[in-house]
C-alpha positions as CSV (number, residue, x, y, z in Angstrom):
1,X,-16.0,-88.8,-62.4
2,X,-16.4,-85.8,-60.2
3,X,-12.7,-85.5,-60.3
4,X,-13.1,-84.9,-63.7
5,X,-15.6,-82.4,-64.2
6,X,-13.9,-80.1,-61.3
7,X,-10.9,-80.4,-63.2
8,X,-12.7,-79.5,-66.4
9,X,-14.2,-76.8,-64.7
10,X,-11.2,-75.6,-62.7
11,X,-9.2,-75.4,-66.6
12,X,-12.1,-73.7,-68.2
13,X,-12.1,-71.2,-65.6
14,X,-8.9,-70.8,-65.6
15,X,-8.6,-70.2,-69.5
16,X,-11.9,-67.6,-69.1
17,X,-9.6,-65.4,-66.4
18,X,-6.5,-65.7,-69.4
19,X,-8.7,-64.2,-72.0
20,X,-8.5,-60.8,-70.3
21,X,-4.8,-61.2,-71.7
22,X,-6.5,-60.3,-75.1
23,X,-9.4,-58.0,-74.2
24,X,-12.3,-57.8,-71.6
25,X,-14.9,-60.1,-73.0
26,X,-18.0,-62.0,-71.3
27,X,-16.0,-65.3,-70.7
28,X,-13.8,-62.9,-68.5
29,X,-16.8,-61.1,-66.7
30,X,-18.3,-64.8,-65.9
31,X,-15.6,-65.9,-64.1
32,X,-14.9,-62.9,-62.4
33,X,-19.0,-62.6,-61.4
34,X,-18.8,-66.4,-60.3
35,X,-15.5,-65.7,-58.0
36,X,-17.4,-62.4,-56.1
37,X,-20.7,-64.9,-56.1
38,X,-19.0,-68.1,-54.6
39,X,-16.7,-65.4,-52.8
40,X,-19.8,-63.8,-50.8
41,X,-21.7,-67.5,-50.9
42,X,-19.0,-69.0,-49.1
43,X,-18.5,-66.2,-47.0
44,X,-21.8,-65.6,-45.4
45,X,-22.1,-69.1,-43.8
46,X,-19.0,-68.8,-42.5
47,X,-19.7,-65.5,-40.7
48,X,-22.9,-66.6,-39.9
49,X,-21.4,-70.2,-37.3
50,X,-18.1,-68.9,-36.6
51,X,-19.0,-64.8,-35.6
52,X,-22.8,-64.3,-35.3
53,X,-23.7,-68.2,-33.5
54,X,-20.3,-68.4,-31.1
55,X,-20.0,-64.3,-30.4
56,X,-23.5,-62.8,-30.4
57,X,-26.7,-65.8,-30.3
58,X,-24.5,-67.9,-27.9
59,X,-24.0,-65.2,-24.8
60,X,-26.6,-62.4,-25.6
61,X,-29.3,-65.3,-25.5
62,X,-27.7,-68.5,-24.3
63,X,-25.9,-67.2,-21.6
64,X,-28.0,-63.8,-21.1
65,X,-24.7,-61.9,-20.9
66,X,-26.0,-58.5,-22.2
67,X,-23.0,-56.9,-22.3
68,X,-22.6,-58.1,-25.7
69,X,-25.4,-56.2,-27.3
70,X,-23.5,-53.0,-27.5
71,X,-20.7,-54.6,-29.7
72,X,-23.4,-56.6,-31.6
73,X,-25.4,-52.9,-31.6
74,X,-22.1,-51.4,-33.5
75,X,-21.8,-54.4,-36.0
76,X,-25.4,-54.0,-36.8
77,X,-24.8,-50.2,-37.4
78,X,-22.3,-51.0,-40.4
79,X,-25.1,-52.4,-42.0
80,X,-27.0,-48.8,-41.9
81,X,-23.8,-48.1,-44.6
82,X,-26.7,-49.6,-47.2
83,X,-29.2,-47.2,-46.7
84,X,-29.6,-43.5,-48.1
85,X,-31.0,-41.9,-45.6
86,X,-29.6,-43.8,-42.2
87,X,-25.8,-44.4,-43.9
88,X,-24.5,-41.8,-41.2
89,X,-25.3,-43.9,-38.6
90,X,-22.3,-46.6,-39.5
91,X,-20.1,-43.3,-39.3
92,X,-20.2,-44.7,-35.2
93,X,-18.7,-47.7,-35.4
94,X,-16.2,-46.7,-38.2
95,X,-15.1,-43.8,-35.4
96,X,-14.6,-46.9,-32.8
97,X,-12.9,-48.7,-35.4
98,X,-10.4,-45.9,-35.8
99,X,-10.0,-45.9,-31.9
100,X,-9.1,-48.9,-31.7
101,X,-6.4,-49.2,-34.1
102,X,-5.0,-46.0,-32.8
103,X,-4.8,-48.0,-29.4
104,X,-2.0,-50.0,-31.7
105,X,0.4,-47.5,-32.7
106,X,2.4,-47.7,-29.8
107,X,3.0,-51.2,-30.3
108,X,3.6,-50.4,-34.0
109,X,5.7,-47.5,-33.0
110,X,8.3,-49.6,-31.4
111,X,8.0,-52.5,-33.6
112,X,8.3,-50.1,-37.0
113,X,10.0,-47.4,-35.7
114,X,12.4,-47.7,-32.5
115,X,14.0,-51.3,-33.2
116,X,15.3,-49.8,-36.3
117,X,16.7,-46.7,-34.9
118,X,18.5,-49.4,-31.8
119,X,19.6,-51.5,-34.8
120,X,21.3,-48.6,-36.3
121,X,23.0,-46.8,-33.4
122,X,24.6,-50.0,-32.8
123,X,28.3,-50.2,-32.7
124,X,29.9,-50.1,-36.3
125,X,31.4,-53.4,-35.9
126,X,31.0,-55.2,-39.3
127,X,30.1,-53.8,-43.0
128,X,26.4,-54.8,-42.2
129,X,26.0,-52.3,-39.9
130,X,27.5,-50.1,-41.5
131,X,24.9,-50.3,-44.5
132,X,22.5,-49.9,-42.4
133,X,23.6,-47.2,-40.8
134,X,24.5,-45.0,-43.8
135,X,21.2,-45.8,-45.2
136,X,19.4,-44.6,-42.3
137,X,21.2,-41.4,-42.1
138,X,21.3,-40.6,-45.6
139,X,17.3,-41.0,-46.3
140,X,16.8,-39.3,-43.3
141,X,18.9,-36.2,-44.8
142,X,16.8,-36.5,-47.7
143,X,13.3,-35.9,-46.0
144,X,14.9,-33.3,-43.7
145,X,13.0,-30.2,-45.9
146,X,14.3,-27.3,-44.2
147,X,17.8,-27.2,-46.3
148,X,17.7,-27.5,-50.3
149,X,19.7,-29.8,-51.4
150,X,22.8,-28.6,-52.9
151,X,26.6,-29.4,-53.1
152,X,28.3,-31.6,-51.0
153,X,24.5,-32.2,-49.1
154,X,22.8,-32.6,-52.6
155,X,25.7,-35.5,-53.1
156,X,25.2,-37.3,-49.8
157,X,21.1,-37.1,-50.0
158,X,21.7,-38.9,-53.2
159,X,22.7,-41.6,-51.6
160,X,19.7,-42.4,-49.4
161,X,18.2,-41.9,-52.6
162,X,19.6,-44.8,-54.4
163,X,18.8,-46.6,-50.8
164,X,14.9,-45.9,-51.3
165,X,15.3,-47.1,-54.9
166,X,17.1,-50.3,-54.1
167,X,14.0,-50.9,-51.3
168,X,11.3,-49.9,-53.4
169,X,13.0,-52.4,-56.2
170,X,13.1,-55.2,-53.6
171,X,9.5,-54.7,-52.5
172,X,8.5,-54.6,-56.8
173,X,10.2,-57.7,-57.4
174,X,8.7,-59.1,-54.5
175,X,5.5,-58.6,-55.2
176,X,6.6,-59.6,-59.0
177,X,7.2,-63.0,-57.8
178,X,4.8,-63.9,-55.9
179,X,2.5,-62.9,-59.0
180,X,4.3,-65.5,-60.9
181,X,4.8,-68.2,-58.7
182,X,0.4,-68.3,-59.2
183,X,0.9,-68.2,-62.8
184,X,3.1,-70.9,-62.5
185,X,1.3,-72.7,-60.3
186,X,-2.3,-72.2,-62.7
187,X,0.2,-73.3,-66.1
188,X,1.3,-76.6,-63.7
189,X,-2.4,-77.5,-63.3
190,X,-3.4,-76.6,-67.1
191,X,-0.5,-78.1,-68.7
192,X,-0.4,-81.2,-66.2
193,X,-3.6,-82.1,-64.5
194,X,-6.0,-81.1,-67.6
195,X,-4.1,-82.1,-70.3
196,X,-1.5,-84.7,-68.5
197,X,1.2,-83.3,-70.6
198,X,3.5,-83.6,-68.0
199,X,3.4,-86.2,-64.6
């Protein structure tokens, strides 16, 4: 019985999202107002036993290591973000925030940056390699600014242009198919768990 009211439910949200196909409507802005609700509903509790209970109750008052307040001090400062008057006191912990994620480019640095460059100053010794390194030189040629692209330079340019364009494709049609593969997987569930039109 329960199975079959989740599933009810489950279709009928599922069909109020799919109205947006035709216009924004009320069905629409229920389901989309009950997925932020349950979001934040389910979200909260979550927080609540696996940061706030394990991370900030447990050693500030359990263990009376007090170290901890000043990290629990700069989560409770995001808070102020709410307020009118005290909002430029989360400015703090944003700033840390920052820090610490400049702390990573480094590591971001070699991983983004420096393996490529080593994978294309390799030695030329199959076509692969060579694709990657005519790509590489060519879209660097293109954002080199201080020459205008003309001629024989305008020519090879083009080429790292029509490398960007084959990337940027790749990335589209990525993200493309992983857009279907949900609509797929919501038809699958319409088509065969709610109305058992297929097994």
């Amino acid at each position: 019985m329960f199975e079959t009211i989740s599933t009810w439910v489950a279709a009928l949200l599922t069909l109020f999202v799919f109205s947006f196909l035709y216009k924004e409507n009320p069905l629409y802005r229920f389901a989309e107002h009950l997925l932020v609700g349950v979001s934040v509903g389910y979200g909260l509790p979550l927080v609540y036993y696996n940061v706030f209970i394990p991370y900030v109750y447990t050693p500030i008052f359990l263990r009376h290591e007090f170290i901890f307040i000043i990290p629990a001090s700069l989560g409770i400062l995001f808070l102020f973000r709410f307020h009118s008057k005290l909002s430029w006191l989360s400015r703090y912990p944003i700033a840390f925030s920052m820090g610490t994620v400049g702390m990573g480019v480094p590591l971001a640095l070699h991983a983004n940056t420096l393996v490529q460059l080593r994978s294309s100053i390799l030695p030329l010794t199959n076509i692969n390699l060579v694709i990657i390194f005519v790509g590489t030189v060519t879209i660097l040629f293109y954002f080199f600014f201080s020459k205008a692209h003309e001629g024989v330079y305008k020519n090879f340019t083009r080429i790292g242009v029509w490398y960007m364009m084959i990337g940027f494709g790749a990335s589209f049609g990525y993200t493309v198919m992983a857009r279907l593969s949900l609509l797929i997987g919501r038809i699958q569930f319409l088509v065969g768990d709610w109305l058992r039109l297929i097994q």
